[in-house]
py3Dmol code that shows the C-alpha trace and the ligand (Angstrom):
import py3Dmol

protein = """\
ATOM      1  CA  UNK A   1       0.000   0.000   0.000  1.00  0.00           C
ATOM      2  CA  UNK A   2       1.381   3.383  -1.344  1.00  0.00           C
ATOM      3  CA  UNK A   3       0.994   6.282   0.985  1.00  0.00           C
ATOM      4  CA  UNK A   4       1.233   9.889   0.599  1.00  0.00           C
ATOM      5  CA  UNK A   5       1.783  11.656   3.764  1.00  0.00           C
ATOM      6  CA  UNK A   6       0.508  15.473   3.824  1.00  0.00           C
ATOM      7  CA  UNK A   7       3.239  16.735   5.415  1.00  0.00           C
ATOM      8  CA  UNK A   8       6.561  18.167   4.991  1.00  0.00           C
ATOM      9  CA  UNK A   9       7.786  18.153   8.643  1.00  0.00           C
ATOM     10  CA  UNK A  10      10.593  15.629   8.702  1.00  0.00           C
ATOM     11  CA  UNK A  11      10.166  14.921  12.348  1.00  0.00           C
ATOM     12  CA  UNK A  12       6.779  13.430  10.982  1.00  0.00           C
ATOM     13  CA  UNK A  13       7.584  12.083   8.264  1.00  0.00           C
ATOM     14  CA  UNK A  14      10.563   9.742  10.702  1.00  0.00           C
ATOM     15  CA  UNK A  15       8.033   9.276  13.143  1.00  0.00           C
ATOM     16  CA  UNK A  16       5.263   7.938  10.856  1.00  0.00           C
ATOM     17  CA  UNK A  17       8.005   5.977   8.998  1.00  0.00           C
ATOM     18  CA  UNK A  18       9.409   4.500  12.136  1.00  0.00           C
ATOM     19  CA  UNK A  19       5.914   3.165  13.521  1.00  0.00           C
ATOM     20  CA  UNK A  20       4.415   1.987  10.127  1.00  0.00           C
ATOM     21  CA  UNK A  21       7.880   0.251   9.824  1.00  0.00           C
ATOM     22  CA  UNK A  22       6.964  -3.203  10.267  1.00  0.00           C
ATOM     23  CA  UNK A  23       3.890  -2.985   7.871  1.00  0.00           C
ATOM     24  CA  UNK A  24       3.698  -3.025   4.498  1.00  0.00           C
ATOM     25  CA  UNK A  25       3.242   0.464   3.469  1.00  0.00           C
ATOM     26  CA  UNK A  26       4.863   3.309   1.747  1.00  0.00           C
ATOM     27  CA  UNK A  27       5.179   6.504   2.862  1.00  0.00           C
ATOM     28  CA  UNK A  28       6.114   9.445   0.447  1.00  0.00           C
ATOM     29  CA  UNK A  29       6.401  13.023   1.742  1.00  0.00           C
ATOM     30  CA  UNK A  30       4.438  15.705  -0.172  1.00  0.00           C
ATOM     31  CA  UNK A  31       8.050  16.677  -1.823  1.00  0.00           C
ATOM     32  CA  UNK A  32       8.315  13.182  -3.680  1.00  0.00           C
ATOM     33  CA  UNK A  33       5.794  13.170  -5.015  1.00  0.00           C
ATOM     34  CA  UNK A  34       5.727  16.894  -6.127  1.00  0.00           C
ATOM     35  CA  UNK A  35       3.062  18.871  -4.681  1.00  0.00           C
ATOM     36  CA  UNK A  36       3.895  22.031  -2.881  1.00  0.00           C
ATOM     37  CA  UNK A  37       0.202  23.528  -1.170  1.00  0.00           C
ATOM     38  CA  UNK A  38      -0.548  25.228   2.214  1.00  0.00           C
ATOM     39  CA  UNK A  39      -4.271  23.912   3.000  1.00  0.00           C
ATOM     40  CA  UNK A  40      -6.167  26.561   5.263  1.00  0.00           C
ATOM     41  CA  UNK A  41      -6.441  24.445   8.240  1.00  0.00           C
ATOM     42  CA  UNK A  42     -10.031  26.230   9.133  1.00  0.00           C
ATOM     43  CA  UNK A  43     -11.786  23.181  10.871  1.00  0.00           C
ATOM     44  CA  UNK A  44     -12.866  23.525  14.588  1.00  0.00           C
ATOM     45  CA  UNK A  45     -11.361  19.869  16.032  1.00  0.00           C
ATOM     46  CA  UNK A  46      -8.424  18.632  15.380  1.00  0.00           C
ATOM     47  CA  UNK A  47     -10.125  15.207  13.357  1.00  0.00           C
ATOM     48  CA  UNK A  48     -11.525  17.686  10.899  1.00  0.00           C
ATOM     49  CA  UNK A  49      -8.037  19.374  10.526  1.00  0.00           C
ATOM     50  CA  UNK A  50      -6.602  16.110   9.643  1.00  0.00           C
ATOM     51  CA  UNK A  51      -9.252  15.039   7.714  1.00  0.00           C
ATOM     52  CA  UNK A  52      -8.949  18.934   5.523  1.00  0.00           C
ATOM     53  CA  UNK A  53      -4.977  17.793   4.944  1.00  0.00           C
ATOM     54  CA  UNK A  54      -5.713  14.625   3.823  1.00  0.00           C
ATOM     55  CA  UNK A  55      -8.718  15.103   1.639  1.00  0.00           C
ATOM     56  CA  UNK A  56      -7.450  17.858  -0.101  1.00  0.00           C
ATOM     57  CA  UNK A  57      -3.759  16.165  -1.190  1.00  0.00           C
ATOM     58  CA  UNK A  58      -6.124  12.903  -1.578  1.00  0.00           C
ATOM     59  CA  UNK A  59      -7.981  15.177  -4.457  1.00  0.00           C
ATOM     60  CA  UNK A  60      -4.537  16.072  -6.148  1.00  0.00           C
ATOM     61  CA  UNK A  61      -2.678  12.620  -5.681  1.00  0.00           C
ATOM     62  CA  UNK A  62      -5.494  10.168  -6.277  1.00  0.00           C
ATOM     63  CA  UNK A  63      -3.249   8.630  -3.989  1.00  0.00           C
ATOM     64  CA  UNK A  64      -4.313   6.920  -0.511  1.00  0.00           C
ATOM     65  CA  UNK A  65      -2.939   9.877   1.853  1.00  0.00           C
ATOM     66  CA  UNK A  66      -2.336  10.403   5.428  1.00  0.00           C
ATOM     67  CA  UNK A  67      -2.401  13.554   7.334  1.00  0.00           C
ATOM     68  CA  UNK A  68      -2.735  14.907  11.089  1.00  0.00           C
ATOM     69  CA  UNK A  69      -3.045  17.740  13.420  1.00  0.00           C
ATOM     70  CA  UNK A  70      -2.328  17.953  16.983  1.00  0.00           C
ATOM     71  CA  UNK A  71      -1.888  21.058  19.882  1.00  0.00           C
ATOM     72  CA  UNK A  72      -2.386  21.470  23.689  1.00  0.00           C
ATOM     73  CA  UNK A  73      -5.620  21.380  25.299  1.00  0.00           C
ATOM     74  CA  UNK A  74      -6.112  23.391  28.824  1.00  0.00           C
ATOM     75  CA  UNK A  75      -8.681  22.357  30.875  1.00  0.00           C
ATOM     76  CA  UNK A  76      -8.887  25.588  32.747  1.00  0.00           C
ATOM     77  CA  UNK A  77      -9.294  27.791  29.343  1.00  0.00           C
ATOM     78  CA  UNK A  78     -11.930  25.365  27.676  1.00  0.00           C
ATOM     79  CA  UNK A  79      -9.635  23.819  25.871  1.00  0.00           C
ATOM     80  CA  UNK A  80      -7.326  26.818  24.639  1.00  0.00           C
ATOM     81  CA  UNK A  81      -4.989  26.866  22.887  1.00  0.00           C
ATOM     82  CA  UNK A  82      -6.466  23.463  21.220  1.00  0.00           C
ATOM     83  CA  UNK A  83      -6.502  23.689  17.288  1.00  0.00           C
ATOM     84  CA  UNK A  84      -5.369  27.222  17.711  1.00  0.00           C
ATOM     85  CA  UNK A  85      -1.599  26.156  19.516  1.00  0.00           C
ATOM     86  CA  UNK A  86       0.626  26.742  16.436  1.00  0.00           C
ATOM     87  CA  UNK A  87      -0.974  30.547  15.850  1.00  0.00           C
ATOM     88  CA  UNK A  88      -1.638  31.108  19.432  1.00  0.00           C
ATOM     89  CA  UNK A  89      -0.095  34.893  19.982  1.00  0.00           C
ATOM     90  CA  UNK A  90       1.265  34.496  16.355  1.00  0.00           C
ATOM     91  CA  UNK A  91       2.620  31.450  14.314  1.00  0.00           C
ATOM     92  CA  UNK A  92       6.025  33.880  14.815  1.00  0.00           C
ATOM     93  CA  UNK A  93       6.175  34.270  18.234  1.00  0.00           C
ATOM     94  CA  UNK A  94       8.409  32.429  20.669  1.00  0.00           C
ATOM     95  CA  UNK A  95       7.527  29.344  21.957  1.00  0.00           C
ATOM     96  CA  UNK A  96       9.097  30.577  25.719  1.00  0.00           C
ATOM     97  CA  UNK A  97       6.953  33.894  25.178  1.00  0.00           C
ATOM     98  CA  UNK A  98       3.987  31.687  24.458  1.00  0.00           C
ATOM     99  CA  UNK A  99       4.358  29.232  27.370  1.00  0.00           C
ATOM    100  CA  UNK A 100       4.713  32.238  30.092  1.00  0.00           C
ATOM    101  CA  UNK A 101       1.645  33.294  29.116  1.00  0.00           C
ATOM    102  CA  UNK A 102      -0.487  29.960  29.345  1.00  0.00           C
ATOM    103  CA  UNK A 103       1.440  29.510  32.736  1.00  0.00           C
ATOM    104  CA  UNK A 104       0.050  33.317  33.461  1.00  0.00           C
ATOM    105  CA  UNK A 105      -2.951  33.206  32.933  1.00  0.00           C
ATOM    106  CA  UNK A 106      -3.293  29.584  35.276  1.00  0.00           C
ATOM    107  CA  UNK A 107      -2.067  31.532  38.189  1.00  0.00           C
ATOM    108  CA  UNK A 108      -4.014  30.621  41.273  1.00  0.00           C
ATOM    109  CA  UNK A 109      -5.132  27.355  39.605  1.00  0.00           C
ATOM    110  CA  UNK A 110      -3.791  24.524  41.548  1.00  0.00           C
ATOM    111  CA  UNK A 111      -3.576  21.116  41.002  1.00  0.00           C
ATOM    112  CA  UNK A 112      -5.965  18.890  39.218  1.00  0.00           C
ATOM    113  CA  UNK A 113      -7.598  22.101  37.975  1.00  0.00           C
ATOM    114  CA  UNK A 114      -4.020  22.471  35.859  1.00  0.00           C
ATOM    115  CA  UNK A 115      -5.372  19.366  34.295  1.00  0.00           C
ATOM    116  CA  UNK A 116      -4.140  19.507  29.877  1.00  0.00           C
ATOM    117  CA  UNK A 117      -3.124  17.480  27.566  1.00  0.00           C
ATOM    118  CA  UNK A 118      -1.585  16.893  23.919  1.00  0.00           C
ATOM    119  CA  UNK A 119      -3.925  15.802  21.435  1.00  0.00           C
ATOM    120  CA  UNK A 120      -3.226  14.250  18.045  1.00  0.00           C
ATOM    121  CA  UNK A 121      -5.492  13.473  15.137  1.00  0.00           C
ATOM    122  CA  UNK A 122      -4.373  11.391  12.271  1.00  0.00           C
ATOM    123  CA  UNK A 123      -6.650  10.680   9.054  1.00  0.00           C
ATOM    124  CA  UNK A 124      -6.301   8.464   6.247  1.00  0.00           C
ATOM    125  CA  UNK A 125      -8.567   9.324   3.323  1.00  0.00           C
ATOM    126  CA  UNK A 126      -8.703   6.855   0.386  1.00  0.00           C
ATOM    127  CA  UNK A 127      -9.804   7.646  -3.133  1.00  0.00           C
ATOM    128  CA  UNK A 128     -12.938   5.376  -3.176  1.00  0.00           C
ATOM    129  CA  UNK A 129     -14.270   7.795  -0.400  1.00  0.00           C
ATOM    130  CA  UNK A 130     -13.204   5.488   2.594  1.00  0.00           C
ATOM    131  CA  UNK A 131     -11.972   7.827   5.779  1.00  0.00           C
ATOM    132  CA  UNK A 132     -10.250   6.294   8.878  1.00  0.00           C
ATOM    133  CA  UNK A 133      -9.762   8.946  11.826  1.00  0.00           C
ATOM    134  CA  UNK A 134      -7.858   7.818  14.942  1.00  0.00           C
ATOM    135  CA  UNK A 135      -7.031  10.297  18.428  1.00  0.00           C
ATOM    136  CA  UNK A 136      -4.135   9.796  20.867  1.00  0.00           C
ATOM    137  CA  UNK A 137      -3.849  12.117  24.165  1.00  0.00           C
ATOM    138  CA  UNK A 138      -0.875  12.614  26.379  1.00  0.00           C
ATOM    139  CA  UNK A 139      -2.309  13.181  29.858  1.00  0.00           C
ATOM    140  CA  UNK A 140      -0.603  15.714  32.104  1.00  0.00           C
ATOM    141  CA  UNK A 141      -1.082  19.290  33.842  1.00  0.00           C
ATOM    142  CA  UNK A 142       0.457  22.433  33.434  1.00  0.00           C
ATOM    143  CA  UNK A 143       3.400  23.032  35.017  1.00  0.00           C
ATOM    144  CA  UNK A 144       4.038  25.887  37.553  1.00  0.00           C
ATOM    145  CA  UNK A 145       7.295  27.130  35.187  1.00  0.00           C
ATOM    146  CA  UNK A 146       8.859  25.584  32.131  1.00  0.00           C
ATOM    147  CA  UNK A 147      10.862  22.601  32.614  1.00  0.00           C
ATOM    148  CA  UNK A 148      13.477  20.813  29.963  1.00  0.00           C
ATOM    149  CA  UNK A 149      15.322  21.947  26.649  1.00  0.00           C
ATOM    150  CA  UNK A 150      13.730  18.835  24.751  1.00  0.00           C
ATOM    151  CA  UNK A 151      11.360  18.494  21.926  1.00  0.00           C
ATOM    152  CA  UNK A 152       9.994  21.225  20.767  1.00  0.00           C
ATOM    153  CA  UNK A 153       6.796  23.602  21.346  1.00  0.00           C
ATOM    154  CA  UNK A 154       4.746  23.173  24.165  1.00  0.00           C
ATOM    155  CA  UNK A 155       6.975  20.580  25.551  1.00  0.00           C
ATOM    156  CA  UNK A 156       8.311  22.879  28.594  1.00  0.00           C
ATOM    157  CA  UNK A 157       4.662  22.892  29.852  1.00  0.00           C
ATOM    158  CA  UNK A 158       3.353  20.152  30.379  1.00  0.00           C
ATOM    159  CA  UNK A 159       4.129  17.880  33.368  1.00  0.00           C
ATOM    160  CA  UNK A 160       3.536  14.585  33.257  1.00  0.00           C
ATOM    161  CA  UNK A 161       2.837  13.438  36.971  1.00  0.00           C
ATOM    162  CA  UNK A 162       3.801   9.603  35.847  1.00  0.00           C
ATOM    163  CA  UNK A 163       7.011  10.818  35.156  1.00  0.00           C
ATOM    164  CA  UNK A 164       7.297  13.618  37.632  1.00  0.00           C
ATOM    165  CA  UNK A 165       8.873  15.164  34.535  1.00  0.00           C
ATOM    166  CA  UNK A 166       7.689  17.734  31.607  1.00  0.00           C
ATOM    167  CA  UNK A 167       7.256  16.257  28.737  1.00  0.00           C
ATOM    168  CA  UNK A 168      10.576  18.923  27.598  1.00  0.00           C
ATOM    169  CA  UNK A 169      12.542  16.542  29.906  1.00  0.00           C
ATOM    170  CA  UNK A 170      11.929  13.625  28.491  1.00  0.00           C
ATOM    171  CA  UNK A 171      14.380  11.745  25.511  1.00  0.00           C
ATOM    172  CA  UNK A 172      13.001  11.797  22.141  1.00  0.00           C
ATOM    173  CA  UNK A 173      12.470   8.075  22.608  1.00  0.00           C
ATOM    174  CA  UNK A 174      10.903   8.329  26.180  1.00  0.00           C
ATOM    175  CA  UNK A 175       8.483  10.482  24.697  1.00  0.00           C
ATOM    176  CA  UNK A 176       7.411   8.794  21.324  1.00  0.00           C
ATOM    177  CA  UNK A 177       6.751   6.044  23.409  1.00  0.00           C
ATOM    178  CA  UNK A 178       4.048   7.492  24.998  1.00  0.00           C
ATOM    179  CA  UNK A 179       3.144  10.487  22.876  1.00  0.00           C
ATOM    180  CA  UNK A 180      -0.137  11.595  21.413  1.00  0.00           C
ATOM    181  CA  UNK A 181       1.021  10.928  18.345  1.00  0.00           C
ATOM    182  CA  UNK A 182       2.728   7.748  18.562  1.00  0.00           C
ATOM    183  CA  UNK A 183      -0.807   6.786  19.900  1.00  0.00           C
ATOM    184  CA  UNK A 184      -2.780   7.963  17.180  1.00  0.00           C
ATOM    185  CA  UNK A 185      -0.493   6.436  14.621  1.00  0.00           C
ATOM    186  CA  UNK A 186      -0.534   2.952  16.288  1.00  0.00           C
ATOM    187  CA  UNK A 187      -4.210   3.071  16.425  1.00  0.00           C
ATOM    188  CA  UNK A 188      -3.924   3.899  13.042  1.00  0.00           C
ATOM    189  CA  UNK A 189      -1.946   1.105  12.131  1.00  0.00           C
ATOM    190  CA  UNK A 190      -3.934  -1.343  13.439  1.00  0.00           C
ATOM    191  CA  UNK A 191      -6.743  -0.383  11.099  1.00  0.00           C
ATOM    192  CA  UNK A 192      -4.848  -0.585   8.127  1.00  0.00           C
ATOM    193  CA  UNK A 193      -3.428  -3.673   9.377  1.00  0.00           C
ATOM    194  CA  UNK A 194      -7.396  -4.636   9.482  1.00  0.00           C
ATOM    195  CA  UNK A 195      -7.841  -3.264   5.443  1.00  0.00           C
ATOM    196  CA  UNK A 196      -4.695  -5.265   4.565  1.00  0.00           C
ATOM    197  CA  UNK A 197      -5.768  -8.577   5.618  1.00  0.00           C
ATOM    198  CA  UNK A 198      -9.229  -8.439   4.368  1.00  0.00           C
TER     199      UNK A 198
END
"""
ligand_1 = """\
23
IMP
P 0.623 20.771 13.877
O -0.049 19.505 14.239
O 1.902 20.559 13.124
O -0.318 21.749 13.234
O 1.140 21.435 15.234
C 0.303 21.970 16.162
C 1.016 22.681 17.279
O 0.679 21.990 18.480
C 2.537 22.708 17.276
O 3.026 23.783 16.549
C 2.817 22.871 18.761
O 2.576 24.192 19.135
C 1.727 22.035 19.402
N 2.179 20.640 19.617
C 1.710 19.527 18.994
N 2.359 18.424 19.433
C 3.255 18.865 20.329
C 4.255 18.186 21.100
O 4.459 16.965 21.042
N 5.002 18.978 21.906
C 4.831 20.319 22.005
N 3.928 20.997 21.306
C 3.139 20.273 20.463
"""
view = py3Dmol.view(width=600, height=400)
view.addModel(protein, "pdb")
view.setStyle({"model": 0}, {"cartoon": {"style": "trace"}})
view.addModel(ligand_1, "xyz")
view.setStyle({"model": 1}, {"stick": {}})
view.zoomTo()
view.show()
């Protein structure tokens, strides 16, 4: 099975190699295979963000394709910054300027009231019409200051109690372990695992 991933991000593209390693699929970046789009990502949940991505490189490639979306979810602010977390305060602005002011505006909020989480959405769209969404979540709360010089983003932020560590202090293979999207993409490669063998 051929498939196009909507992405460029070569931490993705690894990642979703890596995990749908031992399966027999092919995963091409939107590079190889030519196409070169940014897709207004103007859903309100992060499935129909995914689903956007992959429909609308589906359209192009005729070509089974993945794509996904994730962010941070904060209990406290209904679920801000949620699909929102790469413009939150600006696509340009600094993720340490960024994470100050989530941590800001949490101040007096203590304990299981931090409660937030990293959400990931993945979507395969196929060109007979057939959609597969799958979710992973990485459970934590929001830490009291940043924590960590790994990964990337929110990272600093989130403390996961399991670990007594922020997700920013965890290795890059502690954390794809146990990661949002690692979850998502398993779950996702169990149902193509079920399409295959039928
Ligand atoms: P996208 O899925 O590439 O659109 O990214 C969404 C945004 O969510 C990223 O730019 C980060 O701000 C945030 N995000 C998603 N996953 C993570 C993560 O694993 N660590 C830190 N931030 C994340």
């Amino acid at each position: 099975m051929k498939i196009i991933l909507a992405s460029n991000n070569k931490n993705k593209i690894r990642e979703v190699k890596e995990i749908l390693d031992d399966i027999n699929v092919d995963i091409l970046s939107m590079k190889e295979v030519g196409i070169d789009i940014d897709i207004e990502e103007n859903g309100s949940t992060f499935e129909e963000n995914a689903l956007i991505k992959a429909r609308e490189v589906m359209k192009l490639t005729k070509c089974i394709t993945m794509a996904d979306d994730s962010g941070l979810e904060i209990d406290y602010l209904h679920k801000e910054p949620g699909v929102y977390s790469a413009r939150f305060m600006g696509h340009d602005t600094p993720y340490d300027i960024k994470n100050k002011a989530l941590i800001d505006r949490l101040q007096g909020v203590e304990g299981k009231d931090r409660g937030a989480r990293f959400v990931a959405a993945i979507a395969v769209v196929f060109p007979d019409g057939k959609e597969i969404v799958t979710r992973g979540t990485m459970e934590g709360t929001i830490a009291y200051k940043p924590c960590g010089t790994n990964g990337f983003g929110y990272d600093p932020i989130l403390f996961l109690p399991e670990y007594n560590k922020c997700s920013a202090e965890l290795s890059s293979d502690e954390k794809n372990k146990i990661s949002h999207r690692g979850k998502a993409l398993r779950a996702m490669k169990s149902r193509l695992l079920m399409i295959e063998e039928k």
